[in-house]
N, C-alpha and C positions, 0 to 999 in steps of 0.2 A: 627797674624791671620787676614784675609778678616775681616771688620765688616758685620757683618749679617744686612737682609735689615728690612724693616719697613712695615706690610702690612697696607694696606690703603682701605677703599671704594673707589672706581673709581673717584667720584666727589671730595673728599679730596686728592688725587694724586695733583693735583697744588698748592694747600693750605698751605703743610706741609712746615715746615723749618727744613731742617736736611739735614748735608753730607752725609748721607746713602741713597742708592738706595730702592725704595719706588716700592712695587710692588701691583696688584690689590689684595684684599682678592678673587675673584675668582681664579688666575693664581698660587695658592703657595698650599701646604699641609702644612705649617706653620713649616719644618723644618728646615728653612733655615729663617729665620724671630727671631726676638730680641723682638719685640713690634709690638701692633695690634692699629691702629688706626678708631672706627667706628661711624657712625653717629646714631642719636636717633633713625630715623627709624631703621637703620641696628639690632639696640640691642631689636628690638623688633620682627626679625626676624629669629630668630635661631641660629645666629654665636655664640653666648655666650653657649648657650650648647653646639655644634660642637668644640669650644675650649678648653672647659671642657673637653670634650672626648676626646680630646689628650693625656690630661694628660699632659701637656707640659707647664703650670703652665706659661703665656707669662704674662705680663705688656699687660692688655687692656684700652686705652683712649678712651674718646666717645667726641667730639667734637660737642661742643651745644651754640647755637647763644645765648642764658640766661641761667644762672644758673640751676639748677637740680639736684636732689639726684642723686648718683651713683646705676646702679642696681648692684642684684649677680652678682660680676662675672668681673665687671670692677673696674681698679685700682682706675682711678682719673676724673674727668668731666673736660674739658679744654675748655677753648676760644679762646686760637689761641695767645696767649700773646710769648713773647722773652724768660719771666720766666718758661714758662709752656711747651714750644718748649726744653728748657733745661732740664726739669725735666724727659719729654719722653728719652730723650738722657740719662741721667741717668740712669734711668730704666731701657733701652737697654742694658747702659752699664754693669750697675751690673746683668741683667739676664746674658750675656755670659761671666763676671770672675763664674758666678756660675754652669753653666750649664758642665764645661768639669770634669769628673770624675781626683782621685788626679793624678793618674800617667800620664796617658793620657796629661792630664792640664802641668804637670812639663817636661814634654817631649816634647812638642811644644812649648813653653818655653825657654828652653837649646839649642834649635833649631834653633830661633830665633837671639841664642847672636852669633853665626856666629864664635863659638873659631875654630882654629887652632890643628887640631891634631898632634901627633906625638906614637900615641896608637892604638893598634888594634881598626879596622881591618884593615889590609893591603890598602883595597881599599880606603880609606880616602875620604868618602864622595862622594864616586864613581871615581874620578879622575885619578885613576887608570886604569877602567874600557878603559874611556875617550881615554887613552892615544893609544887604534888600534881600526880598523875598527867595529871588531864583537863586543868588549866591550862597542862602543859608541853604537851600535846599542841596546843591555842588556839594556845599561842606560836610555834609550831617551824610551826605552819600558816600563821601570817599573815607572820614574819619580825621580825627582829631592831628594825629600821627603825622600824615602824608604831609599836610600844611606845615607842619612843625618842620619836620625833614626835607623843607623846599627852601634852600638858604642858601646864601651866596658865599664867593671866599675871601669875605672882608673882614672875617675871624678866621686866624687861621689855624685855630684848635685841630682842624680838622684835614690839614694838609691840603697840600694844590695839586690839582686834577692835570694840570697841564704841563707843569715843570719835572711832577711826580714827588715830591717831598710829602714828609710826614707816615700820617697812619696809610696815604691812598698809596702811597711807594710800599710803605709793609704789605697792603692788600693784594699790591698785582706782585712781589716778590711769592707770595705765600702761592699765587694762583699757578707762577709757574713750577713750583717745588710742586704740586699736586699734577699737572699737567704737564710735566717731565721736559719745561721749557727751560731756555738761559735766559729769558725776558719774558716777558708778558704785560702786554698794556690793554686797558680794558679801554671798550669805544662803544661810545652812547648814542652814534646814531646807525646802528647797524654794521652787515658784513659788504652793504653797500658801501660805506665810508672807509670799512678798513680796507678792503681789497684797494681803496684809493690811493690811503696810505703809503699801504707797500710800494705800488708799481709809482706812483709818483718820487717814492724814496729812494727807489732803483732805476726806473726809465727817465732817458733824454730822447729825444730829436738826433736819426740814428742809429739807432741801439734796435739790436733783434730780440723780438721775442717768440718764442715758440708758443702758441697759442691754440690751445682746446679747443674746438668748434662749437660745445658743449657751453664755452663758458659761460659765466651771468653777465648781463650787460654790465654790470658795474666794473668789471674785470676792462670790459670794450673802453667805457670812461675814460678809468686811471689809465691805462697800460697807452691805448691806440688816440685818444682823443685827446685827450689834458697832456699826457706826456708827448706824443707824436712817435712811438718807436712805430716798426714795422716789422708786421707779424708773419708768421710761419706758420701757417695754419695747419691742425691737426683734424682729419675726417673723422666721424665720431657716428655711431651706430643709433640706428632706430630699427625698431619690430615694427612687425604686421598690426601688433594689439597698440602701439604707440605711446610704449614707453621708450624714453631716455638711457641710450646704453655706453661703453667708453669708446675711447678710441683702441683705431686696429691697432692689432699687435705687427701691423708691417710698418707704422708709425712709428717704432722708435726705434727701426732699425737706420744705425749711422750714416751707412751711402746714402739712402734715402733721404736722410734730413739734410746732407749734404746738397743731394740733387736741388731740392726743396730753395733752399739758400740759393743757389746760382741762380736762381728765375729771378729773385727780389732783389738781391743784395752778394753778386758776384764775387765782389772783392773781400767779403769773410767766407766764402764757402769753405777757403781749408785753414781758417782762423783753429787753433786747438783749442781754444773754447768762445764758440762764435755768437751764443746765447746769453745777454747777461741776464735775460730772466725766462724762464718756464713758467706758466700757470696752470694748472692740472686741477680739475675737478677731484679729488677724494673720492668723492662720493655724489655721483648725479640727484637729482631731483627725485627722478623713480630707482633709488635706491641699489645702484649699479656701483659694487664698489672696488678700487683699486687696490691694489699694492704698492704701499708706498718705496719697501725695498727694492721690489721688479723697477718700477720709474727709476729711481736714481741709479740701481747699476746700470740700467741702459742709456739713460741719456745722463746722468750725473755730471760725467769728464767733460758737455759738452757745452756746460750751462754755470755760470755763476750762482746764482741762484737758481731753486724751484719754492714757487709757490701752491700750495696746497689748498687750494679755495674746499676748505671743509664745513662750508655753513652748514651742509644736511645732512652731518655728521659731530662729529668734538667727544661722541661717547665712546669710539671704536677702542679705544686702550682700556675703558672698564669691564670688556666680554670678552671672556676667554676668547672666544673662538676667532674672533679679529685683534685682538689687542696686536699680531705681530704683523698686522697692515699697517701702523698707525706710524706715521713719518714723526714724531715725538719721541716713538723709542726707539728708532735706528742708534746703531753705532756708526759714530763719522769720523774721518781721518780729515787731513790737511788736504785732501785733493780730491774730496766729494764734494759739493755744492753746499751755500749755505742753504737753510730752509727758513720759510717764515710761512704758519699756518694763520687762517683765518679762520674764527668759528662763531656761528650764530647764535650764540647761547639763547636766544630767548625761543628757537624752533623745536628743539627736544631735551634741550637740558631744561635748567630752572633759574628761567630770566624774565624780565619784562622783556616785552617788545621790544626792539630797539637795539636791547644788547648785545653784543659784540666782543667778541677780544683776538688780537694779533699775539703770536706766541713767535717769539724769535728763538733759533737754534743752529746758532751760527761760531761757536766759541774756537770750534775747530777749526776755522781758516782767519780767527781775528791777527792783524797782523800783517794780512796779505794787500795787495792793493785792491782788491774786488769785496773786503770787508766792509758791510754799512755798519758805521759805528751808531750808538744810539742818538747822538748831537744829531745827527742828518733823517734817520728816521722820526725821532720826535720835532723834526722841523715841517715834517710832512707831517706827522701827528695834528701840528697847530692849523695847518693850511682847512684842516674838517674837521677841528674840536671848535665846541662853541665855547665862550668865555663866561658862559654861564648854565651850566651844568647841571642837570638835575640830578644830587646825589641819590635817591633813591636806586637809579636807575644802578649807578654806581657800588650801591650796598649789595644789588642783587647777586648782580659780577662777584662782589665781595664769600656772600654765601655761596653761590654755588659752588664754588672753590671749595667749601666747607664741606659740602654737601658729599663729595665727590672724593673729598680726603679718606684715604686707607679701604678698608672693608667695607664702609657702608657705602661706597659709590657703585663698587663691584655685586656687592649683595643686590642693591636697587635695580642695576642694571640685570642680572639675573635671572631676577623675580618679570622683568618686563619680557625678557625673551622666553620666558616658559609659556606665559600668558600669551606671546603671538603664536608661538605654537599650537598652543592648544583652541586660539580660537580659530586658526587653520584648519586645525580637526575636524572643530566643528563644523564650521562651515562647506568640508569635505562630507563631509556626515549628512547635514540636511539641506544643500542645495546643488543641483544641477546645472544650474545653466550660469551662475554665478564661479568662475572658479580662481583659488589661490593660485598666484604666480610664483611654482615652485615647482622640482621635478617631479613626474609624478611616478618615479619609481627609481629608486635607490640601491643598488645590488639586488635587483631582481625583485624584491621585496615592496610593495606599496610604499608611498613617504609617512604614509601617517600610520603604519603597520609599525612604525618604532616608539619604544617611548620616549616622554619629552626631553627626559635629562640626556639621550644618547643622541637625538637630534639635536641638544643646544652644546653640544661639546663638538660638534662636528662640524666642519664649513662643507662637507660633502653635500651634505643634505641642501645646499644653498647656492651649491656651486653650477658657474655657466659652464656645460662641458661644451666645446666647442661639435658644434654641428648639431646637437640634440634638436630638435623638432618644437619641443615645448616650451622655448627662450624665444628661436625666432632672430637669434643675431647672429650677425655674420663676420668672418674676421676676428676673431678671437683663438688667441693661445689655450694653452693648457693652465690651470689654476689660477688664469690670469684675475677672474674676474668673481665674483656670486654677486646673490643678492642680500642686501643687507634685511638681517631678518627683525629690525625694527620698523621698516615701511612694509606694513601689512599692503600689499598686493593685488589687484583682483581684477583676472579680466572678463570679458562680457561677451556674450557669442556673437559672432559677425566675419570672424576669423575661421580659419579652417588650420589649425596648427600644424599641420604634418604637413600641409602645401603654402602657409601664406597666404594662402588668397581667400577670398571673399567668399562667402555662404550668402545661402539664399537669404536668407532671415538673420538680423543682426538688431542689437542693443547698443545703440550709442551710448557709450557711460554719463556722458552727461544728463540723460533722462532718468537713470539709477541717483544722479547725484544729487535732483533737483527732488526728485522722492524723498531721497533721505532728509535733505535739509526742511522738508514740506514736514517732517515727522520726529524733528528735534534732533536730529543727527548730522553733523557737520563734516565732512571729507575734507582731506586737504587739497586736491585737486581732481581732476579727470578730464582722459584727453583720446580722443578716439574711443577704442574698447578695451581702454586701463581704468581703474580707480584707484586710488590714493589713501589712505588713511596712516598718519603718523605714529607711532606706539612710541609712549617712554613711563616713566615708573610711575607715573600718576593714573597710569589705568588699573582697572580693576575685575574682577571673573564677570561682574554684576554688568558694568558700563561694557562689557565687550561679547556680554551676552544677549544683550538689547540689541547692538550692532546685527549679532547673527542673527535674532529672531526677526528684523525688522527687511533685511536682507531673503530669507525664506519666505517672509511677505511677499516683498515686492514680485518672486517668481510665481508665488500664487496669482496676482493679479496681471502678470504676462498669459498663465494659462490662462486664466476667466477671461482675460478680454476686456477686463475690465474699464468703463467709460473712460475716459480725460478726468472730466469734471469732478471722477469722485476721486482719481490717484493723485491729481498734478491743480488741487481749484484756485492756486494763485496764479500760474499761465491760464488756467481755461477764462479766469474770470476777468485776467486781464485783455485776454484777447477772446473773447468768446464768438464774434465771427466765424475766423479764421478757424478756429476750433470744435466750431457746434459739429454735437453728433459722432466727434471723434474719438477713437477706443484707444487704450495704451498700447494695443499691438499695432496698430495704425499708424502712429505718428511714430515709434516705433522703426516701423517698415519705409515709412518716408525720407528719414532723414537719414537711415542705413544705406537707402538707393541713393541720397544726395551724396554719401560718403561713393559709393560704388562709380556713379556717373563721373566723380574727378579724378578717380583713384587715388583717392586723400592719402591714403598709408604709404602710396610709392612716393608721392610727392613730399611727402613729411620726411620721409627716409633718405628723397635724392637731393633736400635742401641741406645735406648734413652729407654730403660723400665729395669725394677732390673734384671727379669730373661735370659734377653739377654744381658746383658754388658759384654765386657772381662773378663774373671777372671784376678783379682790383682794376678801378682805374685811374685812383690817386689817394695818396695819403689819407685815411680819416678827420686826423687833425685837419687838411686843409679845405678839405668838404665842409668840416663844422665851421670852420671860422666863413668859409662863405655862405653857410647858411644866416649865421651872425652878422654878416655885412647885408642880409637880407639880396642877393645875387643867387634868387632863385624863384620859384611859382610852382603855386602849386596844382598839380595835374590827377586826373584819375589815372587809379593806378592802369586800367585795363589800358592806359593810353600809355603808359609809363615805358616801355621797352624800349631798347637804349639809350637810357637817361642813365646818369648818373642821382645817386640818390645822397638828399644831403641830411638826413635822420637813418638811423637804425630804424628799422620795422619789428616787431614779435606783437606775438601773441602773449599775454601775461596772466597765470601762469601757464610757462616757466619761467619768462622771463630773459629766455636764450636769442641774441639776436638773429635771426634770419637773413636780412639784409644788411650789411654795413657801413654806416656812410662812406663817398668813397667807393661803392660798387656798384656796376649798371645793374638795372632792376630787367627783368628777365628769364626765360626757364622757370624751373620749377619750382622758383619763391614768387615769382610771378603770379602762377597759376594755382599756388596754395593758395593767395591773399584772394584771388578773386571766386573760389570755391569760397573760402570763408564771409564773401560777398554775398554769392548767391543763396549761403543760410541764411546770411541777415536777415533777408528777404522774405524767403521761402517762407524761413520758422520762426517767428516772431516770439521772443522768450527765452530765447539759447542764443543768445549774441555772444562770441566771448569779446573779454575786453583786449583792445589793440594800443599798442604804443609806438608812435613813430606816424601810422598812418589813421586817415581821420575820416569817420562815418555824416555822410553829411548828403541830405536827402533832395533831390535835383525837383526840376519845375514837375516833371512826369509822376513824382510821390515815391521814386525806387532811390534808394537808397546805396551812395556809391561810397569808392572805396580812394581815398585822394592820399598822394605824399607830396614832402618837397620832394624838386630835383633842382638842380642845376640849371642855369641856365646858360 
């Protein structure tokens, strides 16, 4: 590896003696630096805190013409001697053997010694690639490194990914001592895979599970499909604006779940603990987050396990103001529930795609007969690990661990909640009809009337109070719930918040979102009159001030009126029929009436509440396996009512199933799919994508909406 440089005060830049390139303490953020060299003034200028706030723990020398105590914070006083020029060098050196996390460290390393393969992968180090045009061009794009770092476990320098030995055991030991786990296994193909994991490692054929209606299908998978248990479903909140909210808080009252139990599964209704698994969203998609304490003391007693599907979350322990949500740092006794978190490192932490890690927290009931020991969970591990692994993916899991270790995870994390803050501000500031999803007045006081640091110290400023107007949800406790204030927020008029209901004039987000991306700006999703956008420590004042400016745009050209063709010219020009002549407050006003005509938002809301969910009409698991036996056809869905359906239906994203295999198609998942029909149609451009059912255009050129069912 490069040796890291040495930062210096400007006037000590000629002074030093060292082979390392020596850069100014103004020109560096200190991530790329080994050792700090500063003068007496310098350490009575602020650098020594600014360092400290790193968290990056550097080797500081202060270079002093006579002797002098060292203050906080510096390693050693120097004079400028041969011997003292060595000992920075030391220092340097052993900060970077110490700085690289185990696997990470042993991977760069193996890298290093330059062996000779004759072992998957084929492409040996890319040279294969190398050897035609298009492959050298792959190569020479992704870099020398990546090829190198694509090897198999036929050396096994490098520990086994599946058994866990070696440095990959040191790597996910280190992750869970950072992330206040008693295990932690890292998983390369997603929080798809792990969530399978878990519920495959804990559910049989059987077995109840209390089930979030929120959940990710992948949850639907492991827990209801591959395992076959049978669920308890929990109703789960939507707003007028058509974000994602939790479950009621009459949900986890006991008789209730009791009730719940005797309709499915009679003979455990007064089991004392009738649950072997719980699965709980953390934290929803639009950014709706739990209490992990509240969960477990009220259903805790009732459940061997909960699981905590925290993919859109895993940072909550590094910010103040959520860290004592975070089911990681409970205190547990012999007779609370084990826990096993899931989290998608690669959505806001610092992962590749892909990444994943399962965090077990279960030491306080090992022993008991509801303990999964780690033999039977890494047997589910093997059933979705692949046997040929791409460590990369694996290093990242490694770093981020690092990343995240002590002060600097907390400091990163910090610095990202100030930034959504203030681009809330802004955005309070210079636009209208675009507005942040937050209260908009806090003890009387405006929200942005406070300053940053008093609103990031606070969950008030973020909190759902139950009944308020400007949430929009219903069924919610006290403190139960806020918004997480790293999913920046934004609804879009069409809403009338004090009533719920529909305004004359509305902004489908989706026409906001396809601007944005028309204009180099990517959202993470939108869905009705919500928008999306993720925040984590890789934003910046610059990138989140382009956001606002581009956003104050776009309500410029709502007032002007402005054409199609010149706001949206990749739908106009794709469909330019359909389109000619049409203004952005037009189409606009079109597809807000297509929203009004089905009452999208009630319907979105009534697919997610107890008295409008399909009725169960047989296990999932045995719906899929007859879909599998192919003992089914496929029909339009507007034909589809009462059939039983043998796929899950959603809309992606979120990703939440709406219909479950397993339940007759009907009501108002019915009536959602075939609204989302009639825009196919309508608005040629705005399709969103569907999973489960299949767009497929009939003799007449209309374009229908089909699933399996049963037959």
């Amino acid at each position: 590896m490069k040796s890291m440089n040495i930062a210096a005060s400007g006037e000590l830049i000629p002074c030093l003696s060292t082979h390392r390139n020596v850069v100014a303490l103004d020109s560096t953020d200190f991530t790329d630096v080994a050792a700090v060299v500063i003068t007496t003034a310098d350490s009575r200028s602020g650098i020594l805190a600014l360092l400290k706030r790193t968290g990056f723990h550097l080797p500081v020398f202060m270079l002093a013409d006579e002797p002098v105590s060292a203050p906080v914070g510096v390693t050693a006083v120097i004079g400028g001697n041969a011997q003292e020029w060595l000992e920075l060098e030391n220092a340097a050196s052993r900060y970077e053997a110490e700085l690289l996390p185990p696997f990470y460290d042993t991977l760069t390393q193996y890298i290093d010694m330059g062996n000779s393969t004759f072992a998957c992968p084929g492409h040996q180090h890319g040279e294969f690639f190398r050897k035609h045009p298009a492959g050298r061009h792959f190569y020479d794009f992704f870099g020398e490194n990546l090829f190198r770092a694509d090897m198999c476990n036929a050396d096994v320098k490098l520990g086994d990914l599946l058994i866990h030995e070696g440095s990959a055991k040191h790597a996910q030991k280190f992750a869970a001592k950072v992330f206040n786990a008693d295990k932690t296994y890292f998983v390369l193909n997603g929080t798809s895979a792990a969530n399978k994991v878990v519920t495959n490692a804990l559910l049989t054929r059987g077995d109840l599970v209390l089930f979030d209606r929120n959940n990710h299908k992948s949850n639907h998978h492991g827990a209801l499909i591959q395992a076959g248990a049978t669920p308890v479903y929990l109703e789960a909140a939507r707003n007028p604006f058509g974000f994602i909210g939790g479950i009621d808080a009459h949900c986890f009252d006991e008789t209730y779940l009791r009730d719940q139990i005797r309709d499915v599964m009679p003979e455990s209704a007064d089991a004392s603990r009738p649950f072997r698994l719980a699965i709980i969203q953390l934290g929803t998609y639009d950014g709706t987050i739990y209490n992990a304490r509240q969960v477990v003391d009220k259903i805790g007693h009732l459940c061997d396990y909960i699981l905590f599907d925290s993919a859109w979350v895993g940072y909550e322990q590094f910010i103040n103001m959520m860290v004592d949500t975070s089911p990681l740092r409970l205190e547990l006794n012999e007779n609370d529930p084990g826990i096993f978190v899931t989290q998608s490192v690669h959505k806001q932490q610092a992962g590749f795609s892909q990444t994943s890690q399962i965090h077990k927290k279960d030491n306080h009931i090992r022993g008991q007969a509801r303990f999964c020991p780690h033999k039977r969970l890494n047997n589910a591990f093997m059933l979705h690990a692949s046997t040929s692994p791409f460590y990369p993916l694996f290093a990242a899991l490694d770093i981020n661990a690092k990343i995240h270790e002590g002060e600097s995870g907390r400091r990163l994390w910090a610095e990202c909640v100030a930034l959504g803050i203030d681009a809330r501000k802004a955005i309070l500031a210079r636009c209208k009809l675009l507005q942040p999803f937050i209260p908009l007045v806090v003890d009387g006081k405006p929200w942005q009337a406070y300053p940053t640091e008093i609103i990031a110290s606070n969950r008030r400023f973020f909190s759902f109070e139950p009944g308020a107007k400007w949430h929009g949800f219903e069924g919610y406790a006290d403190d139960q719930y806020f918004v997480d204030p790293c999913k920046l927020l934004l609804t879009t008029p069409g809403i009338d918040a004090d009533s719920g209901r529909y305004t004359e004039f509305g902004i489908p987000a989706t026409i906001l979102a396809h601007y944005l991306r028309e204009n180099g700006i990517v959202p993470e999703k939108c869905d009705l009159n919500s928008i999306l956008f993720l925040l984590t420590p890789a934003e910046s004042e610059e990138k989140l001030a382009r956001l606002v400016a581009m956003l104050a745009q776009f309500e410029r050209h709502i007032e002007d009126d402005t054409p199609l063709a010149d706001v949206l010219p990749t739908v106009f020009q794709k469909y330019p029929v359909r389109y000619r002549d049409y203004t952005l407050r037009e189409l606009c006003q079109e597809m807000h009436n297509l929203y009004v005509s089905f009452d999208v938002k009630d319907l979105q809301k009534a697919m997610f509440r107890k008295e409008s969910l399909p009725h169960v009409a047989m296990n999932p698991q045995d719906a899929n396996s007859a879909f599998i036996r192919g003992d089914v056809e496929l029909v339009r869905i507007s034909e589809a009512g009462g059939r039983i359906a043998a796929e899950g239906a959603l809309p992606y994203p979120p990703g939440v199933l709406c219909v479950v295999p397993g339940e007759i198609w009907g009501g108002a998942a019915q009536r959602y799919f075939l609204a989302l029909e009639e825009g196919i149609n309508l608005l040629p451009g705005f399709s969103p994508e569907l999973q489960g059912v299949y767009s497929e255009t009939d003799a007449d050129g209309i374009q229908r909406l089909y699933g399996y069912v049963l037959k």
